[in-house]
C-alpha positions in Angstrom: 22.1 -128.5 17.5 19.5 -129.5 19.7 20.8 -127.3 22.9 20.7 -123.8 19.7 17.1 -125.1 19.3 16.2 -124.8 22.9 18.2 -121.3 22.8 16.1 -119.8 19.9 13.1 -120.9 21.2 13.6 -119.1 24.7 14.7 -116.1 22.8 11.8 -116.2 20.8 9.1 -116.8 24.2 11.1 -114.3 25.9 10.7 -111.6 23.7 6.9 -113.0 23.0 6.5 -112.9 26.7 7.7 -109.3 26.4 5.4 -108.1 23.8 2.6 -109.1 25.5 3.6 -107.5 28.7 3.7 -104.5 26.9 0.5 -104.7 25.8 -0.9 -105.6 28.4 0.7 -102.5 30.4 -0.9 -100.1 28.0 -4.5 -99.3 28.9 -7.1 -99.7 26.4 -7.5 -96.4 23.9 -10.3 -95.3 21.8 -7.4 -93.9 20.3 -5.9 -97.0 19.0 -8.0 -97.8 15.7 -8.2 -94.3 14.6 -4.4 -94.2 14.8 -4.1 -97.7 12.9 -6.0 -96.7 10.4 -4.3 -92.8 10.3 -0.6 -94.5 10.0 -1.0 -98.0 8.4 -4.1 -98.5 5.9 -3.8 -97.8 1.9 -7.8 -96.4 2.5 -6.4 -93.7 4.3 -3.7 -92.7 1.6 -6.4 -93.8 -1.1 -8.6 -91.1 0.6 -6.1 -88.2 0.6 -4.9 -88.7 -2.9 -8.7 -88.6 -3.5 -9.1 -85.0 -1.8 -5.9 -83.5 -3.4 -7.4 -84.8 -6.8 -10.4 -83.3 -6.3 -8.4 -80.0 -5.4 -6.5 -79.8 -8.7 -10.1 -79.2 -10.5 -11.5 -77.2 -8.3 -8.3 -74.4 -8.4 -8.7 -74.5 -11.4 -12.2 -74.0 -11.6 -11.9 -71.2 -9.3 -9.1 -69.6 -11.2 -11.1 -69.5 -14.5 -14.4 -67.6 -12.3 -14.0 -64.2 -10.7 -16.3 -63.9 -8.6 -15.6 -67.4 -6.6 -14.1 -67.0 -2.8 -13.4 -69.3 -0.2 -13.7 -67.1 2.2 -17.6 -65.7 1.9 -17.1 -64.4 5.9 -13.8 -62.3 5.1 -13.8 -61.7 1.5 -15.1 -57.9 1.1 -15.7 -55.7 -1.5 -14.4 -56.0 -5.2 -12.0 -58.8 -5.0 -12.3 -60.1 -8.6 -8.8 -58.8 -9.2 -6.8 -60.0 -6.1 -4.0 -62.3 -6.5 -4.9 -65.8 -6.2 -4.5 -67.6 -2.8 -5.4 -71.2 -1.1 -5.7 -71.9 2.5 -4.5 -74.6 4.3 -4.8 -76.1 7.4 -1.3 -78.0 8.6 -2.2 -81.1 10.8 -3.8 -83.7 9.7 -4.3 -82.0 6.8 -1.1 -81.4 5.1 1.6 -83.4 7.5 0.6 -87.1 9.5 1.1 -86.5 13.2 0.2 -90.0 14.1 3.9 -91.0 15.7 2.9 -88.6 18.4 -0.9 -90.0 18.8 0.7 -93.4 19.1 3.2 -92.2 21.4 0.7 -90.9 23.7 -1.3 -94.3 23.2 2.4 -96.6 24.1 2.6 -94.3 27.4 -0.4 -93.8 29.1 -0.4 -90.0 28.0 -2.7 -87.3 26.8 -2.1 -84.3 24.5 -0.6 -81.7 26.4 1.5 -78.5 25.1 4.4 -79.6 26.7 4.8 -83.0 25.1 3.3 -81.6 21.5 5.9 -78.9 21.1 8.8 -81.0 21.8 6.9 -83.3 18.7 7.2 -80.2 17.1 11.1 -79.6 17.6 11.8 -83.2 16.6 10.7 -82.1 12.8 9.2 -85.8 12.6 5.8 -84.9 10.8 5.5 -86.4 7.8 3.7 -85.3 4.6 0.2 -86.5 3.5 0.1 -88.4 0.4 -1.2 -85.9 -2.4 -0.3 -82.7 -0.1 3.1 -81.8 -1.5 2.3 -82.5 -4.7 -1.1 -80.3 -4.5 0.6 -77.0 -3.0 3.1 -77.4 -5.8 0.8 -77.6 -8.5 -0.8 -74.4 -6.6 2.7 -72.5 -6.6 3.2 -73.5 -10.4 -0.2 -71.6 -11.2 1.0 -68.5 -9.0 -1.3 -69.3 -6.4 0.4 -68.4 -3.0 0.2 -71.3 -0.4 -1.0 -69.9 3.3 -1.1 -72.0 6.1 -3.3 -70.8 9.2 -1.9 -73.6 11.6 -3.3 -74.0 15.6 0.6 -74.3 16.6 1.8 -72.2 18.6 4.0 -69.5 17.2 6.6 -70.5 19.2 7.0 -73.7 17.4 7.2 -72.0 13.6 10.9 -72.0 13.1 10.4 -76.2 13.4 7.3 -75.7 11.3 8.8 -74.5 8.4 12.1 -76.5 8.5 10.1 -79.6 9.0 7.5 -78.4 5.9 10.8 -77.1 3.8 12.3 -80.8 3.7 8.9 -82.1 2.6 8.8 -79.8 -0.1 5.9 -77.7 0.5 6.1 -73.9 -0.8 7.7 -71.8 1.5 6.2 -68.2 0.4 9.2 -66.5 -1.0 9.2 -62.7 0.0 5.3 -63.6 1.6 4.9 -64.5 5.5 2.5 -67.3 4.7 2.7 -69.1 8.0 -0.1 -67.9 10.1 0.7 -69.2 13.6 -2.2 -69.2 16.7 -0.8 -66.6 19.0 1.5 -65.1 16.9 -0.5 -61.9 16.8 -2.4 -60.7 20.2 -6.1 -61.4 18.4 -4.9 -64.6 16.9 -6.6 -67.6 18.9 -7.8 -71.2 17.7 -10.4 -69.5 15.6 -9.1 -68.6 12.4 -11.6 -66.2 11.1 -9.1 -63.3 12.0 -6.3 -64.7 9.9 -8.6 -65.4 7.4 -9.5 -61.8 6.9 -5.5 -60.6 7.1 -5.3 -62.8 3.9 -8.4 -61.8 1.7 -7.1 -57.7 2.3 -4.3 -58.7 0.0 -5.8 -62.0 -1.9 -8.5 -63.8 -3.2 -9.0 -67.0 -1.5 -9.9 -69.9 -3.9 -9.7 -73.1 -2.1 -10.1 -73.4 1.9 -8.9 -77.0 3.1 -8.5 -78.5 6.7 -9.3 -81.7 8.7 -11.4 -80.0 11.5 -14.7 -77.9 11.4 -12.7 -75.4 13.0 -10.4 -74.9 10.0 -13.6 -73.5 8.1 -16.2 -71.9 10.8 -15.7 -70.1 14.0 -18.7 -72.4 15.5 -16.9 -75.4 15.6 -16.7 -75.1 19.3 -20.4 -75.6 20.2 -22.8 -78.2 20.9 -23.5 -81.1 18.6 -26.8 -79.6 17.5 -25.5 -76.1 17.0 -22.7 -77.8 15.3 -24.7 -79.7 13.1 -26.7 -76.6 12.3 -23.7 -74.6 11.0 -22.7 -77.4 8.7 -25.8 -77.3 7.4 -25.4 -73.2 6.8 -22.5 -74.2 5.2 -23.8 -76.9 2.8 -23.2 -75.1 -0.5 -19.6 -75.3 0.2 -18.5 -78.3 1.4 -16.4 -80.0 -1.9 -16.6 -77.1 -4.2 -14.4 -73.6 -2.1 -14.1 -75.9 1.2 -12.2 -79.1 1.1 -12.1 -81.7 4.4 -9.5 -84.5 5.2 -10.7 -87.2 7.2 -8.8 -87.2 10.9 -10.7 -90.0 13.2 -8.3 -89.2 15.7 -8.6 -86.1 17.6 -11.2 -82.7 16.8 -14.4 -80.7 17.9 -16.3 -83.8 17.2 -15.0 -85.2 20.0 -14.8 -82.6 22.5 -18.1 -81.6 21.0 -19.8 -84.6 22.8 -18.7 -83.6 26.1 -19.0 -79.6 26.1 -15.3 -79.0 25.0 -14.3 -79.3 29.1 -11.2 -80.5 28.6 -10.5 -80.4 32.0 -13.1 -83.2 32.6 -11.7 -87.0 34.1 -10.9 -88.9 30.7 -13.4 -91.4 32.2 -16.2 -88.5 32.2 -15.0 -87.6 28.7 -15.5 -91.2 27.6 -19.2 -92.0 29.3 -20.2 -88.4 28.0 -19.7 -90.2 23.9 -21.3 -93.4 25.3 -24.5 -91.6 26.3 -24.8 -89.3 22.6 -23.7 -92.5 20.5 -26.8 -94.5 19.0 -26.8 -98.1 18.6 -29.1 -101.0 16.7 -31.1 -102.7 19.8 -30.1 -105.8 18.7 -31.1 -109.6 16.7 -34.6 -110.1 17.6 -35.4 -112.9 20.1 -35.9 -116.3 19.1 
């Protein structure tokens, strides 16, 4: 009995001593909390369900008035009369991507295309709380579902089998994935596929996780940045829709001029020197 004691308790400091090894091989991330928080907490999920609820009323809302659009940059002419249509942004705002941030965080790595297209093939995303159940209600109103994703078009076969399993609306007879480089003029900015959709549709609901799923400024400075939000005011929580995504986004690259080929230690000082702080408890 005594000698099985002795056994379990060097299994157990072994694989304690183990553990923190590990941690102590993987470097400290600025990454970590935003992914705890993305993956683990019930305020996250609390959040989304919050967003999607908020959704529901405003399709509707927009579905009962004629002359709303989403889209006040693309949507031309006389569009009253268009079929109905919602935007959506994919990551972080429909599917969690966070087994790949905390994959990156485990091995020392940064996002490249390489690593983020094999996430891709791997079909691992997982659905948002409230997303599914949101495009759904969408579909069941004859809304058509279009997502204008920043994947790369040669990842869309995984997209859609991935998205398919979830449950999201696959388009029927409609191509309603618009992929980034699928078309010569499609880049990150989304304006263009914006405007391929409002020929055909009109756009009630624009949602996304990144300042880039709504306005082709998002890749500016902080202050021209703030600026366009600003322009934008009137539509933020009424035709525009934002998910939180602490993780990764403009706002971050914002604070270093969007150089992405800067040292990660450059990258890091650059957010140090914008951030503001309290000066401190006053001296005694």
């Amino acid at each position: 009995m005594i000698a099985r004691k002795f056994l379990a308790a060097g299994v157990a400091l072994a694989m304690l001593s183990t553990s923190v090894a590990r941690a102590q091989e993987v470097a400290p991330n600025d990454l970590l909390l935003a992914a705890l928080w993305t993956q683990r907490s019930v305020e996250y999920k609390a959040n989304a369900l919050t967003v999607f609820a908020l959704a529901r009323i405003r399709l509707d809302e927009a579905l009962a008035d004629k002359k709303w659009t989403a889209a006040p940059g693309e949507q031309k002419g006389d569009f009253a009369n268009l079929a109905p249509a919602v935007i959506l942004d994919v990551d972080e705002t429909l599917v969690d991507n966070s087994l790949y941030q905390v994959w990156m965080l485990k091995n020392n790595q940064t996002f490249s295309t390489r690593t983020w297209n094999q996430f891709c093939a791997d079909q691992v995303s997982r659905a948002i709380p409230g997303a599914v159940e949101f495009t759904k209600y969408a579909d069941s109103k004859g809304v058509k579902v279009f997502y204008i994703t920043n994947r790369d078009a040669s990842t869309e076969k995984d997209t859609r089998e991935n998205m398919a399993k979830l449950g999201f609306p696959m388009g029927g007879n409609v191509d309603t994935f618009l992929m980034q480089n699928e078309q010569k003029e499609w880049g990150s900015a989304k304006s263009s596929r914006r405007a391929v959709i409002t020929k055909d549709y009109r756009v009630l609901l624009n949602m996304g996780d990144n300042f880039g799923d709504f306005d082709d400024r998002y890749r500016s400075s902080e202050a021209d940045r703030l600026k366009a939000y600003q322009d934008d005011m009137a539509y933020w929580g009424k035709q525009w829709l934002m998910l939180p995504n602490p993780t990764y986004g403009s706002f971050d690259s914002a604070t270093y001029g969007h150089d992405f080929k800067k040292p990660v230690a450059e990258q890091r000082k650059a957010k140090w020197d914008v951030i503001e702080t309290w000066v401190g408890p006053k001296q005694q």
